[in-house]
N, CA, C and O atoms as CSV, one atom per row, in Angstrom:
chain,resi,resn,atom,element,x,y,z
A,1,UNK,N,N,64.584,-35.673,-0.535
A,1,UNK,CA,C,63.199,-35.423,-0.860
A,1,UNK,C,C,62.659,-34.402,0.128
A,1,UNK,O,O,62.832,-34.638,1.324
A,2,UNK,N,N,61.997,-33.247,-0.252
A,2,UNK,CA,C,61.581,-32.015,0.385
A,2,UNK,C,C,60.608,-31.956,0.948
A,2,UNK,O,O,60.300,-31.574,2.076
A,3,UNK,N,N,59.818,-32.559,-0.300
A,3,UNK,CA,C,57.825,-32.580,0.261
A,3,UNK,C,C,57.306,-34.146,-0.003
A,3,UNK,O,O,56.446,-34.522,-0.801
A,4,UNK,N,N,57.896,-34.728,0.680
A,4,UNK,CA,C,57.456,-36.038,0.790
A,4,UNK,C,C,55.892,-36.313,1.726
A,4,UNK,O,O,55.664,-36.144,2.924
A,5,UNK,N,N,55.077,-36.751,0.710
A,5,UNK,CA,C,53.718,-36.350,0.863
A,5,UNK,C,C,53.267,-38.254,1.790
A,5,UNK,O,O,53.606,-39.208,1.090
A,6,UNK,N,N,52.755,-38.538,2.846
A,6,UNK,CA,C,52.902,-39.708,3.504
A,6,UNK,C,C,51.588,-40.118,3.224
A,6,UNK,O,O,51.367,-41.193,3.781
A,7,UNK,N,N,50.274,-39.542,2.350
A,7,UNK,CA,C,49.191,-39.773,1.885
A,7,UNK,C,C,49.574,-41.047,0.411
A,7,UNK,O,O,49.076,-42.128,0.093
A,8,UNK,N,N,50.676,-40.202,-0.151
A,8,UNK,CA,C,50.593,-41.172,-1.076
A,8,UNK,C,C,51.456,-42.238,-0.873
A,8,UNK,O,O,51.620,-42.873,-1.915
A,9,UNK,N,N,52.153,-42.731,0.209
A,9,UNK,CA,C,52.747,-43.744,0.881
A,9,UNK,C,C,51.400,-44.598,0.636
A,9,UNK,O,O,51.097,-45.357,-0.285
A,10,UNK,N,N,50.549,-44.114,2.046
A,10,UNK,CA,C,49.389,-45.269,1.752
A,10,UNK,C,C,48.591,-45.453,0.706
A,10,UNK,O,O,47.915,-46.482,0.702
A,11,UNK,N,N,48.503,-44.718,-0.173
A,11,UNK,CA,C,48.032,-44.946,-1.477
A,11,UNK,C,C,48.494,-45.588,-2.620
A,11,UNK,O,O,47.902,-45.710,-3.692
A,12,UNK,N,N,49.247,-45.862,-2.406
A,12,UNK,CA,C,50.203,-46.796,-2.982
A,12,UNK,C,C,50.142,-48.013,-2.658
A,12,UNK,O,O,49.670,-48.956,-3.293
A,13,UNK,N,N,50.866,-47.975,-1.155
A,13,UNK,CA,C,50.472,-49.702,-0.551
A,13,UNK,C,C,49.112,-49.910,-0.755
A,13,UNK,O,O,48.971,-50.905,-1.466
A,14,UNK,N,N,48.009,-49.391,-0.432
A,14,UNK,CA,C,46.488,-49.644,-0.657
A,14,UNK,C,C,46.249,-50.071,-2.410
A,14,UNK,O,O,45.412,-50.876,-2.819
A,15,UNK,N,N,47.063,-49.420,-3.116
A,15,UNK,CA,C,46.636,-50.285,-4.339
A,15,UNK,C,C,47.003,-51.609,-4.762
A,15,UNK,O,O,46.599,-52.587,-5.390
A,16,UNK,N,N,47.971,-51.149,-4.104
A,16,UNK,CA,C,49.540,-52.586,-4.230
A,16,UNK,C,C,48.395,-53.730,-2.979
A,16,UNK,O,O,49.016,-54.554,-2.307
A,17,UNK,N,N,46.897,-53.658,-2.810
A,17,UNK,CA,C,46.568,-54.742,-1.930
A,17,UNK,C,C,47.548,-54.998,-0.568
A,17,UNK,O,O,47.520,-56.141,-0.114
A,18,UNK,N,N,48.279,-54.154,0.007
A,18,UNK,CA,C,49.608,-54.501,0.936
A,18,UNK,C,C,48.700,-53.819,2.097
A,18,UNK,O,O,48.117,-52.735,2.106
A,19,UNK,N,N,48.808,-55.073,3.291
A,19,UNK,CA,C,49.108,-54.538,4.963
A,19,UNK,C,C,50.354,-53.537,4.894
A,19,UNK,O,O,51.353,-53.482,4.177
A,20,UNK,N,N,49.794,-52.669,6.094
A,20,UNK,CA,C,51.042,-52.272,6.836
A,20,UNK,C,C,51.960,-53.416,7.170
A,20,UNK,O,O,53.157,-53.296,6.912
A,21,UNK,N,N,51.494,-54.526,7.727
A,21,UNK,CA,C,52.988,-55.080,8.036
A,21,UNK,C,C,53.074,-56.013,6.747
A,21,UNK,O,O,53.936,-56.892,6.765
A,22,UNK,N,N,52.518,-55.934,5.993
A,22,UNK,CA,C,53.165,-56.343,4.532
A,22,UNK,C,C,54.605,-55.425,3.909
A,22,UNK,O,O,55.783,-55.718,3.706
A,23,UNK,N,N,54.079,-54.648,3.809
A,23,UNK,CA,C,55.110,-53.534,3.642
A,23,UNK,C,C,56.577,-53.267,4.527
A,23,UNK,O,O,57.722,-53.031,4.141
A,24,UNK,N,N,56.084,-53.393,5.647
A,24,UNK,CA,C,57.487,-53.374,6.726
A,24,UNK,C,C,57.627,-54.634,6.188
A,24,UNK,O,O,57.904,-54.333,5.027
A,25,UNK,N,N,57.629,-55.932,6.231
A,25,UNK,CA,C,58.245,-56.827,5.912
A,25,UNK,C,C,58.987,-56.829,4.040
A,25,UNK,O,O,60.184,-57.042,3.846
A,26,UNK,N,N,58.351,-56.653,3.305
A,26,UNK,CA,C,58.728,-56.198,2.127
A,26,UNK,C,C,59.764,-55.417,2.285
A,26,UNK,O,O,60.780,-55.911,1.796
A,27,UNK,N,N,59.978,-53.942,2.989
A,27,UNK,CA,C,61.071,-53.052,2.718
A,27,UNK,C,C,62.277,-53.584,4.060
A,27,UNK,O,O,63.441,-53.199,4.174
A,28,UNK,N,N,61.794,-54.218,4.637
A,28,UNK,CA,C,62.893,-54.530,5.475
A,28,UNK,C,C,62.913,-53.358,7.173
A,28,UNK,O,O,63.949,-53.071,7.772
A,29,UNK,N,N,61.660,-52.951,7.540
A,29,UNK,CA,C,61.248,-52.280,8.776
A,29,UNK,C,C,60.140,-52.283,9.718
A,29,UNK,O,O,59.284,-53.151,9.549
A,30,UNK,N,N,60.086,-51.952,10.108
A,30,UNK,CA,C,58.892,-52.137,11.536
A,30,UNK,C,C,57.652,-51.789,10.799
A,30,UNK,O,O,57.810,-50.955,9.907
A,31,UNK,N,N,56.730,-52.140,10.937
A,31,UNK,CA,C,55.081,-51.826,10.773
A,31,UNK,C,C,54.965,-50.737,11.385
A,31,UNK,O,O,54.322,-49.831,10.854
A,32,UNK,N,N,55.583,-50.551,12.698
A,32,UNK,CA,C,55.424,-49.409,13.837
A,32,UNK,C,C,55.699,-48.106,12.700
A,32,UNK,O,O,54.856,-47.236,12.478
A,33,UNK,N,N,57.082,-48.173,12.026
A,33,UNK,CA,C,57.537,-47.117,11.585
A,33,UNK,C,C,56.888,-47.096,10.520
A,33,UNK,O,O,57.066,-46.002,9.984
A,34,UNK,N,N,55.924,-48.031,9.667
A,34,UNK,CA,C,55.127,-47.095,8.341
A,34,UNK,C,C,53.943,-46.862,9.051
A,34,UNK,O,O,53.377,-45.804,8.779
A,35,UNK,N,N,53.488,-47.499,9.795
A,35,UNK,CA,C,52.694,-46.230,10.577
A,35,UNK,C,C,52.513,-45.078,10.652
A,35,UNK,O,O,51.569,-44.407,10.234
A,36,UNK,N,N,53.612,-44.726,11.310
A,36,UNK,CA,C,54.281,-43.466,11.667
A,36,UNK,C,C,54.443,-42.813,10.338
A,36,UNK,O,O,53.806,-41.763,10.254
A,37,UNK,N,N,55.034,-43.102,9.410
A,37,UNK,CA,C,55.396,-42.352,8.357
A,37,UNK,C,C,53.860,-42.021,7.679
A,37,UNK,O,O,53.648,-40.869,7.299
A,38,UNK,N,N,53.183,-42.684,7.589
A,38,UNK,CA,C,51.912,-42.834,6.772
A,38,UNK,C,C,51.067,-41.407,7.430
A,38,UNK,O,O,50.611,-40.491,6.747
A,39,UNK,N,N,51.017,-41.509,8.803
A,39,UNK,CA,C,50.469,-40.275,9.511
A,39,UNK,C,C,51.436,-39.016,9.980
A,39,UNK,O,O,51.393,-38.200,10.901
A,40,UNK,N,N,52.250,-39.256,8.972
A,40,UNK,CA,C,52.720,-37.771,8.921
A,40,UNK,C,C,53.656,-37.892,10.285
A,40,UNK,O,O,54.520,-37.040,10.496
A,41,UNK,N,N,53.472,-38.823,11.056
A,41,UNK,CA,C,54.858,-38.060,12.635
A,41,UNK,C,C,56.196,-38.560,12.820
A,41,UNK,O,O,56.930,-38.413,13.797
A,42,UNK,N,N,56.453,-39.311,11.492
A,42,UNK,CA,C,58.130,-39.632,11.088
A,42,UNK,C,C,58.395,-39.417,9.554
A,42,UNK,O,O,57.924,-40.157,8.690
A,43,UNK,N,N,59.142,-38.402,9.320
A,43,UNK,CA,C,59.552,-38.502,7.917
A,43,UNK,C,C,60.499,-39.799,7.896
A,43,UNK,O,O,61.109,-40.246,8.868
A,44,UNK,N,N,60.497,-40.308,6.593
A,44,UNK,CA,C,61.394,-41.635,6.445
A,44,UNK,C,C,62.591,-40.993,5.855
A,44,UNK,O,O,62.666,-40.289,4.848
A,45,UNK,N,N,63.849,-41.513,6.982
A,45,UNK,CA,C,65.124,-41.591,6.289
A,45,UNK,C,C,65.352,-41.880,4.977
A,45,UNK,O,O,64.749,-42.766,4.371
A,46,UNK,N,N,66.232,-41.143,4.486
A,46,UNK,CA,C,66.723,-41.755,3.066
A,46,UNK,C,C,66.751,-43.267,2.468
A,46,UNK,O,O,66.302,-43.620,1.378
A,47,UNK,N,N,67.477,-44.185,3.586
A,47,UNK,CA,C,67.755,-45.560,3.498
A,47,UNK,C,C,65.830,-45.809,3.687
A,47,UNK,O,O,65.133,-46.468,2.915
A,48,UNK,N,N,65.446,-45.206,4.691
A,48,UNK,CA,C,63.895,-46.219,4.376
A,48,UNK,C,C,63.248,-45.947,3.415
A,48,UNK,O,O,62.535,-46.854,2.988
A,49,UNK,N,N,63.227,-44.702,2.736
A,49,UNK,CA,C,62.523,-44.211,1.760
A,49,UNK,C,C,62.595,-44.610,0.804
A,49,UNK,O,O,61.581,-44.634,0.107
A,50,UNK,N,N,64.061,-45.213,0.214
A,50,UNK,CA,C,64.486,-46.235,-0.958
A,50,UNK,C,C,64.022,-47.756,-0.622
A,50,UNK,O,O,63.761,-48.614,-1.466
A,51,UNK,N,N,63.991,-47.856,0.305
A,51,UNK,CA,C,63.153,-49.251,0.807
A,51,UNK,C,C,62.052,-49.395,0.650
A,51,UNK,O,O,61.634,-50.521,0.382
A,52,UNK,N,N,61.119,-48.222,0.770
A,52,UNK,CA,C,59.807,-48.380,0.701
A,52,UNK,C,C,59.584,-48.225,-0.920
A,52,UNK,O,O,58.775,-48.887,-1.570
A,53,UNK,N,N,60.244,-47.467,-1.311
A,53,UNK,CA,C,59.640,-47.367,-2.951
A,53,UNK,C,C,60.197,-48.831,-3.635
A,53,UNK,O,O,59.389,-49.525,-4.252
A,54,UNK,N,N,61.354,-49.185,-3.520
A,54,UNK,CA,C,61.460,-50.452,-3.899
A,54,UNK,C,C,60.454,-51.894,-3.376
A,54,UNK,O,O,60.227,-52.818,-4.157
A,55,UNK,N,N,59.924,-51.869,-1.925
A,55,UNK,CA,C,58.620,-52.624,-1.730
A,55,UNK,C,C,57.414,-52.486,-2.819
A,55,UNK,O,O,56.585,-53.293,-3.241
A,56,UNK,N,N,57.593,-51.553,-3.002
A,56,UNK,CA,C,56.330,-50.947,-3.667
A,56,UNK,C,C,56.446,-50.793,-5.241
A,56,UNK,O,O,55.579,-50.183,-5.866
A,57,UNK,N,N,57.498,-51.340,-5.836
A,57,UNK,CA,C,57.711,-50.826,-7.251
A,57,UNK,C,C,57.662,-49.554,-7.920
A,57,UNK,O,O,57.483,-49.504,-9.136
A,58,UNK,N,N,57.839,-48.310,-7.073
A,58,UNK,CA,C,57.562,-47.230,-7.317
A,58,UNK,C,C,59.407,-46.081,-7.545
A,58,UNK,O,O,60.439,-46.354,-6.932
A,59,UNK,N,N,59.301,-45.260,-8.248
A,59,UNK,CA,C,60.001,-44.273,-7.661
A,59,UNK,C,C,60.247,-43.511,-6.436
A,59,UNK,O,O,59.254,-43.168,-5.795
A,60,UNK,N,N,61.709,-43.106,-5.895
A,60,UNK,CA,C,61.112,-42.230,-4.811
A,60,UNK,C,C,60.445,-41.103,-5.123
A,60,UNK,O,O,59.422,-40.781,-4.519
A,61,UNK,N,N,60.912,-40.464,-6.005
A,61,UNK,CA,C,59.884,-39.156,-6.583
A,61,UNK,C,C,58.785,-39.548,-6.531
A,61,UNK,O,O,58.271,-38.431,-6.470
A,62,UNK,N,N,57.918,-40.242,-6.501
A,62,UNK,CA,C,56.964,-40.419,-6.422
A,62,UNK,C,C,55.999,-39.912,-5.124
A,62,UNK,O,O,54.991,-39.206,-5.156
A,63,UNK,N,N,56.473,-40.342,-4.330
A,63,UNK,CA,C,55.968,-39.902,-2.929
A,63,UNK,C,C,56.114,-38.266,-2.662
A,63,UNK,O,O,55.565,-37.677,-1.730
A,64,UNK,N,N,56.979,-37.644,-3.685
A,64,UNK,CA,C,56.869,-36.106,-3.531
A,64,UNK,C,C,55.101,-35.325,-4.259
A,64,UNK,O,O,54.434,-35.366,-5.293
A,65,UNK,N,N,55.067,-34.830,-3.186
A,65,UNK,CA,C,54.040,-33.869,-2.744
A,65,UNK,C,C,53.568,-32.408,-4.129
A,65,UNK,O,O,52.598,-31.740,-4.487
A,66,UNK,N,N,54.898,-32.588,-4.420
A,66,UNK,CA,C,54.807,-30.884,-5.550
A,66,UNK,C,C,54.736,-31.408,-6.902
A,66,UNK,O,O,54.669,-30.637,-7.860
């Protein structure tokens, strides 16, 4: 994923009613690290990125930006 946009990370969990550490617990990672991803200063690895869209019922395409 190229333009993985970390706005619609939290826009997502925010609809989905989900904490941050809802979500790390759901995908199987730190709260610390969707943090981080959410404000843009960690892109998520491949393995987390399929983690997070599966927390979330979403595609990974989804989180792309273009």
């Amino acid at each position: 994923m190229n333009n993985f946009e970390p706005a619609r990370l939290a826009a997502f969990r925010k609809s989905k009613g989900m904490t941050q550490r809802a979500l790390a617990r759901a995908a199987g990672i730190s709260q610390a690290l969707v943090a981080e991803i959410e404000r843009g200063k960690h892109s998520p690895s491949p393995a987390a990125l399929a983690k997070l869209a599966s927390a979330l019922s979403v595609a990974e395409r989804d989180f792309d930006g273009t």
